[in-house]
N, C-alpha and C positions, 0 to 999 in steps of 0.2 A: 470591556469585554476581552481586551487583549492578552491580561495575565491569566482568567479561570480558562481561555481559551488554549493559552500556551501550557496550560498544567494539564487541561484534558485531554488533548489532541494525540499528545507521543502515549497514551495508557488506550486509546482507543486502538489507536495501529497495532502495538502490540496485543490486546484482546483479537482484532479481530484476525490478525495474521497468523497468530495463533490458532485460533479455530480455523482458518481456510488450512493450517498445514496440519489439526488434528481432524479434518474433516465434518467438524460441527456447524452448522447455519451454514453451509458454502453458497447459497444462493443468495441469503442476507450479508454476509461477508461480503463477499463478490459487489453485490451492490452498495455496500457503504463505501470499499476500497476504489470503486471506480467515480463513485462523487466525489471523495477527496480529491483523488488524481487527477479528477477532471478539475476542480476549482483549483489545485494549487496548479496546476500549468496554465488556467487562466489567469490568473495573479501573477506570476512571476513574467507571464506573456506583459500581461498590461503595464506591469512594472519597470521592464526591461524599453518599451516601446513609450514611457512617460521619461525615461532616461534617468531614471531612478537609481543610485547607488548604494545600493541595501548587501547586505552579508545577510543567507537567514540562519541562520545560526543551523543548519540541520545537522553539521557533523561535529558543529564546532562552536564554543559560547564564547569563544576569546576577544578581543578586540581585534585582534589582527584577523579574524576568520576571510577571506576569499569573498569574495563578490561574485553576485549573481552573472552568469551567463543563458545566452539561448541554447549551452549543452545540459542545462537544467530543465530546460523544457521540453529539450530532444527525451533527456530520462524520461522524465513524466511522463509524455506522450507515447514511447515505448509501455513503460509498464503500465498506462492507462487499457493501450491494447488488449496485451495480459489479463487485464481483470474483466474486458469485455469478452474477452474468451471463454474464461474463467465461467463467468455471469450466463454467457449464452452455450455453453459448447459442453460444459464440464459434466463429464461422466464420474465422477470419483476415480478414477482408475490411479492416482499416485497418492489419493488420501492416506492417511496412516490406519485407518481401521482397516481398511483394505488389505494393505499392505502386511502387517499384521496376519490380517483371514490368509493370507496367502502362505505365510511362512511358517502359521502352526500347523504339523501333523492332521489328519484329518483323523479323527476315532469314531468308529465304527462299534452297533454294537450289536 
């Protein structure tokens, strides 16, 4: 499961990140973005605390890529925040249709 997983994973982020910044599903976005985030900061938790020496390759597929730290989890947990914000709080107010409605002319008729 670990290569259809590593092909599927980075096409879902960008699908959904995509639509939370075009304004499409943000409540279904919201929600898929804040289960990743929440399992990958349990993973790299669990990992980090098994004293695991893993690189995840997220920015980088080299051999020499960086090894895991708990500022990887600090991210996560930040941007986990975010997406619970996101998920509970979110008015559309910076969506792009919005945004959009905002800056065309209004025409009257």
């Amino acid at each position: 499961m670990i290569n259809p997983l590593a092909i599927c994973v980075p096409w879902v982020e960008v699908m959904v990140g995509a639509g939370l910044l075009m304004g499409f599903m943000i409540p279904g976005g919201a929600l898929v973005v804040t289960g990743m985030l929440a399992i990958f900061a349990v993973a790299i938790g669990i990992s980090l605390i098994r004293g695991l020496d893993i690189a995840c390759g997220c920015f980088s597929t080299s051999a020499g890529a960086e090894p895991i730290t708990w500022l990887y989890v600090v991210r996560d947990l930040l941007l986990l925040g975010m997406g619970i914000h996101i998920l509970f709080f979110d008015q559309g107010y910076a969506s792009l249709p919005r945004l959009i409605q905002m800056k065309l002319p209004k025409i009257s008729n």
